[in-house]
N, C-alpha and C positions, 0 to 999 in steps of 0.2 A: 552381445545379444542385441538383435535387432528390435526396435520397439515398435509396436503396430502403431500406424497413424490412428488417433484418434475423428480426422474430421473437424476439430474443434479451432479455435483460435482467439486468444486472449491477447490483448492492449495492454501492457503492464507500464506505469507511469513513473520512472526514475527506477528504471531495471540496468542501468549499468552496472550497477555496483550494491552493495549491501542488503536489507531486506526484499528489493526490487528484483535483484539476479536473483535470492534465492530463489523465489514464487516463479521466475523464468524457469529457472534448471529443473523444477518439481514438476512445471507440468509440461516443459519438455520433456523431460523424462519420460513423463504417462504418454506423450503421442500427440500432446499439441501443437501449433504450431504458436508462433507471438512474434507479437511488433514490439519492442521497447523504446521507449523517450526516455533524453536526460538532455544536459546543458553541453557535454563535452561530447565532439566528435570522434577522438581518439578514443575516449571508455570505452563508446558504445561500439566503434568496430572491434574494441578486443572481446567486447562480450559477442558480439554475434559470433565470431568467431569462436572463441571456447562453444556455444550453443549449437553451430552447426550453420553454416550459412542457409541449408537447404531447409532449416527448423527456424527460421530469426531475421528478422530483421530490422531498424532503426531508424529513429527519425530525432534527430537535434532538435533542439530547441527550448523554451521557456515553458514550464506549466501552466503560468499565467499569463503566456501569451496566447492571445483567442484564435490567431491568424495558425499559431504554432497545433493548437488542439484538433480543428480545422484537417490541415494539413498532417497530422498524424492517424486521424481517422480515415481520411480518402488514404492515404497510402498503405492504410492496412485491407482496404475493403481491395484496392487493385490487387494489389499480392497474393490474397489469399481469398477474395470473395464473400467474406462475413467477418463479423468481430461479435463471437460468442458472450465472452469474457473481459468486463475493464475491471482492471487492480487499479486502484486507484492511490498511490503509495507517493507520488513526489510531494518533498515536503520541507519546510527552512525551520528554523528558529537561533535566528540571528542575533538573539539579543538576552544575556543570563544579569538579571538584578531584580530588584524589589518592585512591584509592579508598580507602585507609590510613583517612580519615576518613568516608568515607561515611554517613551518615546511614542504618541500616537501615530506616525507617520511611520514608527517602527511596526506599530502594531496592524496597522495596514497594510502593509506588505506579509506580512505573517499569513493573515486572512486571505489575502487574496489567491499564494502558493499553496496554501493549506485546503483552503476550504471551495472558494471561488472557484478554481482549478476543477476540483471535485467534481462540482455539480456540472459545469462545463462540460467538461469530459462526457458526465452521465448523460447529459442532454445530447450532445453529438451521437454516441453511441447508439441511442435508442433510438432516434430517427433513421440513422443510416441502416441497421440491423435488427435492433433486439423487439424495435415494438409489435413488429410482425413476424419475428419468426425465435423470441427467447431469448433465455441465456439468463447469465450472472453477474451482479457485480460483487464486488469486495473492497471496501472500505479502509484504510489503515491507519488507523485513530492513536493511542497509547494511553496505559495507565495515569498518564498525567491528566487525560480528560475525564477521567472518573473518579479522581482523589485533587485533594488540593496540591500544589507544584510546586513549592517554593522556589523564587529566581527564576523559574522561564514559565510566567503565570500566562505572558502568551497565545507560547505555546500549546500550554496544558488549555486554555479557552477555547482555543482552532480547534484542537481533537475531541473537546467537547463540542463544539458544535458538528465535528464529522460523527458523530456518534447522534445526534439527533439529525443529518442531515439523512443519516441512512434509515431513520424511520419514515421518514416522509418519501424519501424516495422509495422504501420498499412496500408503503401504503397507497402511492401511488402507479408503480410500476409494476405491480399484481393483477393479473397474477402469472402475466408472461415473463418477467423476471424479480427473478429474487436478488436480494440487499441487505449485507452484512458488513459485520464491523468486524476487524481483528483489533485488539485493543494490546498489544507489547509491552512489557516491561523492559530492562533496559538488554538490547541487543549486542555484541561486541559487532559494529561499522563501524566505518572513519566517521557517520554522524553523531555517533554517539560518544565517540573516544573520550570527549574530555569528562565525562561521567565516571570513566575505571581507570583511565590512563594512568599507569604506576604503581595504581593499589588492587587491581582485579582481584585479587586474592582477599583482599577486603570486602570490596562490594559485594562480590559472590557468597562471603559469608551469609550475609544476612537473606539469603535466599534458601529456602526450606530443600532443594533441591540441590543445593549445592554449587551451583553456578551458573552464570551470567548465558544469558541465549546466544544462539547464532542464527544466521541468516534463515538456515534448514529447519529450522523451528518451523518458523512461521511463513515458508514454504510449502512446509506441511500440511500447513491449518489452512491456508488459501487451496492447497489442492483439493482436499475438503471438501470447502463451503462452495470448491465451482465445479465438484465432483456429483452424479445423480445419487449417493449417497444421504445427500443433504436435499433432498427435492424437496420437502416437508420443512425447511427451514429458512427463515427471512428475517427482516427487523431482528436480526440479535446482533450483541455485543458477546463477541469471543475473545476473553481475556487469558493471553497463552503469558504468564507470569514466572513461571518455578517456584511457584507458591508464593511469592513474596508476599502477597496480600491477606497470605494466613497471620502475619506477623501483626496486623491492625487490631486483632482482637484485646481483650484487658487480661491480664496475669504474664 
């Protein structure tokens, strides 16, 4: 089946591979077109590839590199003429133990791919297209930034700050673009692996739904929120869980 071009064109940030491709392949699907960033040159040609070279294309490089941000926005704007849409999804957490030790130099680095990256991104974006002519972004935060984290506190701190970062950019960036958060619990990606590795059948237990997310999850919920479905929708926190968070209640 042929898909009608939508016209549209999203920026997705660490779309090689795991939550990133998904939100690729969803709104490729619907008819958009996308640029993807990640670190590895090889990933990212097998994703344009699987996507379509004629729907996709790539740009290497560092999230927290400002020169890499840069250069990922000018080469989407040549290729395709706007950048509708930034997903804003590249993201580390390099470091699992008791916050008590943390490594601040670790914790630096965190912020900087996590959060820094972010706003970055949204700043380039908006100049080059959206502040004259719209659009969406999407935020990709996780459940660790809305509960406490134990061992990747982090982590769980960056995505809390992505979750207030998207307030202010969406109070700011109103009312020609809207700013959302997707908020995940835990995904099956290679980022997440060491979370189910072994015992998936375990961890998924304790999900009201039954089992651990995929990519297509919250590809879904991105097509969504940068869908005209959601026109009437900004500053939220979309937490796509499988209910896990029904389990915090007492009894």
């Amino acid at each position: 089946m042929t898909v009608q071009d939508s016209g549209k064109v999203a920026l997705i940030t660490g779309g090689s591979r795991g939550i990133g491709y998904g939100i690729a392949e969803a709104l490729v699907a619907r008819g958009d077109r996308v640029c993807i960033t990640g670190r590895g040159e090889d990933a990212l040609k097998e994703a344009v590839e699987r996507l379509g070279a004629d729907r996709a294309i790539a740009v290497a490089g560092k999230a927290h590199d400002e020169a890499h941000r840069a250069v990922a926005v000018e080469r989407t704007m040549e290729a395709f003429g706007r950048v509708d849409f930034l997903i804003n999804n590249a993201g580390t957490n390099p470091v699992f133990g008791p916050i008590a030790e943390l490594d601040l130099n670790v914790a630096r680095k965190v912020f900087e791919t996590n959060v820094i990256s972010a706003l970055g991104f949204a700043q380039q974006t908006w100049k080059a297209w959206q502040k004259d002519n719209g659009g969406a972004i999407v935020n990709i935060a996780s459940v660790a930034g809305i509960s406490a984290s134990p061992f990747i506190g982090a982590y769980g701190i960056s995505k809390a700050a992505m979750v207030n970062l998207t307030l202010q950019l969406a109070h700011e960036f109103a009312p020609a673009v809207r700013v959302n958060t997707i908020a995940p619990a835990v995904v099956k990606t290679r980022f997440a692996q060491a979370l189910y590795e072994g015992r998936e059948e375990e961890a998924a237990a304790a999900y009201p739904l039954g089992r651990l997310g995929v990519p297509q999850d919250i590809g879904g919920a991105a097509a969504f929120l940068t869908s005209s479905q959601s026109d009437w929708i900004t500053g939220q926190t979309l937490v796509v869980d499988g209910g896990i968070f029904l389990n915090a209640g007492v009894g």
